[in-house]
C-alpha positions in Angstrom: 0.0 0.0 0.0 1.6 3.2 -1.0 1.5 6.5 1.6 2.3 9.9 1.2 4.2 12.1 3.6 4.8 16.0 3.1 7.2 17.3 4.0 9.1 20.6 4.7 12.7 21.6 2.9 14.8 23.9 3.9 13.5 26.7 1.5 10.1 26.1 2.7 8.2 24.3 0.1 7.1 21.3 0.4 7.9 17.8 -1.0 6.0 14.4 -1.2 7.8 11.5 -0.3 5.7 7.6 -1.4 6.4 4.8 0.1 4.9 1.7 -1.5 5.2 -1.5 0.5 3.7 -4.7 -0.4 4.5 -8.2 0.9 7.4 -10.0 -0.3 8.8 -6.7 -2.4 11.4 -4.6 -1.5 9.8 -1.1 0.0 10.3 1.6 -3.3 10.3 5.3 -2.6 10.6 8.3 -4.3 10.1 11.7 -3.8 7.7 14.7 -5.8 7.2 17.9 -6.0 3.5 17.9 -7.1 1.3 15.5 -4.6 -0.6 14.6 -7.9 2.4 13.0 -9.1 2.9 11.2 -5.7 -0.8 10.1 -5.7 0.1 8.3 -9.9 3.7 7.6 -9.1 1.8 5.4 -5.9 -1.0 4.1 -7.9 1.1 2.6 -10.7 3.6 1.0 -8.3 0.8 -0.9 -6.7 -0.5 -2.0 -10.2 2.2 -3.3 -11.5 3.4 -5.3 -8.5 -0.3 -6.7 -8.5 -0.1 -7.6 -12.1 3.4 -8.9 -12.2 5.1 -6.4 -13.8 7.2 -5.0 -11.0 10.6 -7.1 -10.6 11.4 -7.3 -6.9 15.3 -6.4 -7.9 17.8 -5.7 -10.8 20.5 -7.7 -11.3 23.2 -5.6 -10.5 21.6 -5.1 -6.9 22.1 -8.8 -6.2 26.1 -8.5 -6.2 28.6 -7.0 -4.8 32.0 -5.2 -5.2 33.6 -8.1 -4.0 32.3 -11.0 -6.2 32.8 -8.3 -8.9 36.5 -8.4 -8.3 37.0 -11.8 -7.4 35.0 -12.4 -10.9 37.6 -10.2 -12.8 40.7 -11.8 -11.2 39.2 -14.9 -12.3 37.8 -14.6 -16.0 39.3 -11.5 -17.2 43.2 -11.3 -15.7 44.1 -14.2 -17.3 43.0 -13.3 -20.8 45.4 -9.9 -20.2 48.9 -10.4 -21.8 51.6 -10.6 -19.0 53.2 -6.9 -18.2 56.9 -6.4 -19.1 59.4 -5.1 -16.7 60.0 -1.5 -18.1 63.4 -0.2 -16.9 
């Protein structure tokens, strides 16, 4: 279900923040200017988790730095020619 909060920045207008939280999803947020665009934004989040158009997470979210590393070492260093001792 999504919910809207206003709130204040420092200038003194106001911003929307949505929260959409469903069961078994990651919580999504994201913040607007206009609280029409919340009100959509919220709406079309819901939908498309109900339908089964939402994916819970990308790919590259599912990783991190270190398996990326370890991953190079492994497949790409040793495609690399061997470095030469410059003197």
């Amino acid at each position: 279900m999504a919910s809207i909060r206003k709130r204040i920045k420092k200038d003194g207008t106001y911003s929307y923040r949505v929260d959409v939280r469903m069961k078994g999803f990651p919580p999504q947020r994201k913040t607007f200017n206009r609280i029409t665009d919340a009100k959509r934004w919220g709406k079309q989040t819901e939908v498309a988790i109900t339908e089964g158009r939402y994916f819970k997470t990308a790919e590259s979210q599912k990783h991190t730095l270190a398996e990326m590393v370890d991953r190079y070492i492994k497949y790409v260093l040793p495609t690399k020619p061997k470095a030469r001792n410059q003197e």
